[in-house]
N, C-alpha and C positions, 0 to 999 in steps of 0.2 A: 544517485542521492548521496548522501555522507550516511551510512548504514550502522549502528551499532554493529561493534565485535557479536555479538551474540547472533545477529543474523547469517554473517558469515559462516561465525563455527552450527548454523542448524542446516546451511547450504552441503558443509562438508562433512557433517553426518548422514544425511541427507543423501549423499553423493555416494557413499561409501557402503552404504545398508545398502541401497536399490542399485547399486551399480550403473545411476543415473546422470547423464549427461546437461548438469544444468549448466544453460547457458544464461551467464550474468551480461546485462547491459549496461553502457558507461554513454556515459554524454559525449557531447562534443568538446575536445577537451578547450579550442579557442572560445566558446559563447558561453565555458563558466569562467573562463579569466575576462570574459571581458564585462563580465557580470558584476561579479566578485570588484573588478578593477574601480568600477564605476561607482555599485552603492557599498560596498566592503563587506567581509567572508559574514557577516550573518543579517543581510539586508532584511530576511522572511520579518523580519520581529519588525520593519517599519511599517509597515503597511499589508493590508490582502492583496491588492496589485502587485507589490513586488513575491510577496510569496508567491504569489501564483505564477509570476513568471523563473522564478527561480523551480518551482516544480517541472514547467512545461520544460526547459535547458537541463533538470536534471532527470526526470521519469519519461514524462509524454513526451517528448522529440524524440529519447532510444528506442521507449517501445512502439511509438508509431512505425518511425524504420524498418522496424523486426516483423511486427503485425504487416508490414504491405505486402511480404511475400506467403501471408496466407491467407487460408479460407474462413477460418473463425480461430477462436482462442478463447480460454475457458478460464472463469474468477472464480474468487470463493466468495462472494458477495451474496449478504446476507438480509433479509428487509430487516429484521430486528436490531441491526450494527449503528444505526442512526437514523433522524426525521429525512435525511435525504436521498436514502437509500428503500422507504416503506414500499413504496410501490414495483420493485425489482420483481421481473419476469424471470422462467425457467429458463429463454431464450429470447433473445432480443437482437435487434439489428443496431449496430454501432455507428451509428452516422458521422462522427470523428472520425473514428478507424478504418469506416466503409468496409465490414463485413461483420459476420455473424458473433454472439459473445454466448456465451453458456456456462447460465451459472447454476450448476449442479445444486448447492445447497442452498438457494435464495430462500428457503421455507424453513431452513433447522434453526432450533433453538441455539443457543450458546450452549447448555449442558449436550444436548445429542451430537455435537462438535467434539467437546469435549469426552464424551461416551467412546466417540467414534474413536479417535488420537485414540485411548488409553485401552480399550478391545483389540485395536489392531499394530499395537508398538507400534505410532507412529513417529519419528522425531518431529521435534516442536521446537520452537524460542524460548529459552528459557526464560525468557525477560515477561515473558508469562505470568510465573511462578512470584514473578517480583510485582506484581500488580497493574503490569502492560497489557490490557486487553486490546489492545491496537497496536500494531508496532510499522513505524515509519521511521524518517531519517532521525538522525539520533537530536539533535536540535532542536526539532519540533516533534517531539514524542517526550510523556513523562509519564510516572503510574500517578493511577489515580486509587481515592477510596473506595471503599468495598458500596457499592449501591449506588457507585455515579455512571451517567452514560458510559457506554461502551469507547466514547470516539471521543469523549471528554478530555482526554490525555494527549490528542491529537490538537495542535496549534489553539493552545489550551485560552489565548489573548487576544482569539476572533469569535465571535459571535456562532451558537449553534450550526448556524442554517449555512456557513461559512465553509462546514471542514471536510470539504472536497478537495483532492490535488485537482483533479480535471481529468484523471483516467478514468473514472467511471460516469461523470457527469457532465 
C-alpha cells in the first residue's frame, strides 16, 4: 500500500522492543505501474471498482503470496470495528486464502484493546492519538470525530457497507 510514516516508525519500534522479525510485503512492482499508468497515482477516489483493485495489486496479491506457504494466520479483527465485520468468528476458514484465520480478539471491546496496549507497553500508531481509529494507506484513511464509526475514516467517499479492502471479506 502507500503506508503513513507513522506506520513504519510503529513497525521499527515494534522491531526493536521485541527483537522481532517483521516481515513487510510490497506488491508487484510492474501491476502498480501499470495501474497507476492507466487510471493515474490516485484512481481509489473514482470509483469502488478501481479502489478495489488498486487494494487487491497493493494488499491482497502480497499477502496472498505469503499466506500460501502457511497453515493459518492470525488478524486482529474485531466484530465491533464495523456492520461488516458483526458476525466474525474466533476461527474461521479463509476461502480466499484457503487456510485457517484466527482472530484472537473478535469479541474485545475498543477500550479492553486499548487496556490491553497501555498494561502491557505495547507500541502502537500513533496516528491513534490523532484520531485514526483505523489506520490503512495513507490516501484513503483520515481521522474522524470523537462518536463516529470506527472505520468511518476508512474510504470515507464510499458507502458504509463498502469499506472492506478484500482481506477479510
Amino acid at each position: 500500500g502507500r503506508l503513513p510514516q507513522e506506520t513504519y516508525d510503529v513497525i521499527d519500534k515494534t522491531r526493536k522492543k521485541y527483537g522481532a522479525n517483521i516481515e513487510v510485503l510490497f506488491p508487484e512492482k510492474p501491476e502498480v505501474e501499470e495501474l497507476v499508468e492507466k487510471h493515474g497515482v490516485n484512481l481509489f477516489y473514482e470509483s469502488i471498482e478501481l479502489r478495489k483493485e488498486c487494494c487487491h495489486i497493493r494488499k491482497i496479491a502480497p499477502l496472498k503470496k505469503r499466506l500460501s506457504t502457511l497453515k493459518a494466520w492470525i488478524s486482529g479483527v474485531r466484530r465491533n470495528q464495523s456492520i461488516t465485520r458483526n458476525e466474525v468468528p474466533g476461527v474461521e476458514w479463509d476461502y480466499k486464502f484457503k487456510l485457517f484465520k484466527v482472530n484472537p480478539i473478535f469479541d474485545w471491546t475498543e477500550y479492553q484493546v486499548w487496556d490491553y496496549i497501555r498494561k502491557n507497553d505495547i507500541p502502537y500508531n500513533i496516528l491513534h492519538d490523532r484520531g485514526y481509529p483505523s489506520i490503512g494507506c495513507a490516501p484513503c484513511t483520515r481521522a474522524v470525530k470523537p462518536g463516529q464509526d470506527l472505520r468511518s475514516g476508512r474510504w470515507w467517499w464510499e458507502p458504509a457497507e463498502q469499506k472492506e479492502c478484500g482481506l477479510h471479506k
